[in-house]
N, C-alpha and C positions, 0 to 999 in steps of 0.2 A: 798755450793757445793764444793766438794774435786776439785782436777786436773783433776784426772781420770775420775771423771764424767764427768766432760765438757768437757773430749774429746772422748767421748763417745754418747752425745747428738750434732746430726744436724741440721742444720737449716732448715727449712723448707723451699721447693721452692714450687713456684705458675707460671702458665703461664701467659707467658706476655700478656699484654691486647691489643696490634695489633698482625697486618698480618702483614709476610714479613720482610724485611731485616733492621738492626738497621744501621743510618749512624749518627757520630757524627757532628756536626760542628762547630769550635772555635768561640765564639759570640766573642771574643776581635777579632778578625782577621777582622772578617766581616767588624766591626765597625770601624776598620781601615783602610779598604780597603774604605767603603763608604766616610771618611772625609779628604782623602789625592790620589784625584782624580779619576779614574774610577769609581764609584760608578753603573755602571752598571753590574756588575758581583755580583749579589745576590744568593747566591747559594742554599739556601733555595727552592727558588719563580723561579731558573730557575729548580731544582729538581721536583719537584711538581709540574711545567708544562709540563715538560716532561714526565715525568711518566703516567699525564693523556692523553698526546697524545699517549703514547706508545699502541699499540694492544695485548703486551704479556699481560698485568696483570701483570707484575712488583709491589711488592710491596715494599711499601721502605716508615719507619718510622724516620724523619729527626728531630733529637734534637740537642739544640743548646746546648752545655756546656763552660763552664768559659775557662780561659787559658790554654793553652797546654805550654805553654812554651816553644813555638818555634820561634813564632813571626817571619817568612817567609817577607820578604819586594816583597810588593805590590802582595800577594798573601793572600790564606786561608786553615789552615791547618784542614785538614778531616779525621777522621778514620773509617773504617768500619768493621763488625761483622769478618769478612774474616781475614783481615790486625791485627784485634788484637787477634785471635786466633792463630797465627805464633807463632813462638821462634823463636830469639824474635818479639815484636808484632813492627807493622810499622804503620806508617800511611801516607798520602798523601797532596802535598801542590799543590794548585789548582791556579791556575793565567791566565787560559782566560778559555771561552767557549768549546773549545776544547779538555781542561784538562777535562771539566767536562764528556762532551761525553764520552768520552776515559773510566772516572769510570763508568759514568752508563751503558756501555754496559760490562766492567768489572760485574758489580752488575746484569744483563742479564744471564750471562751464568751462 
């Protein structure tokens, strides 16, 4: 295949297979945050309780991905669909309960 062709042929996109808002979350951060004391700030397991408490129907698809390369002390670093569609893209370092609220009513409106 020439240059020219291949840049002339697209990829093909497919819809994603949930509903709702993509939020990333640094699995190294976590795991750090879990073995070098509070380990109660899961942010996972407090997303996904929340969300089913919530009455809007918020929906919010939470994957874990590898290092970000921030490594945040005694926090966890998050991005969301929102945050990286900016220029440039941002994302957020979460360090209590409160951080969290703050994004998920972010991720609300």
């Amino acid at each position: 295949m020439k240059k020219s062709d291949a840049a002339s042929v697209q990829l093909k996109s497919y819809p994603a297979p949930w509903k709702g808002q993509l939020v990333l979350v640094c699995s190294k951060c976590t795991r750090k945050l879990k073995h070098h004391g509070d380990g109660s700030l899961n942010v996972k397991r407090w997303l996904k309780t929340r969300q089913k408490a919530s009455k809007t129907g918020n929906k919010l698809k939470i994957v874990a991905i590898k290092c970000v390369k921030m490594c945040p002390k005694n926090g966890v670093t998050i991005a969301t669909q929102q945050q990286l569609s900016r220029k440039p893209a941002e994302v957020s370092i979460i360090r209590s309960e409160a951080d969290l609220e703050m994004l998920y009513q972010q991720l609300s409106s």
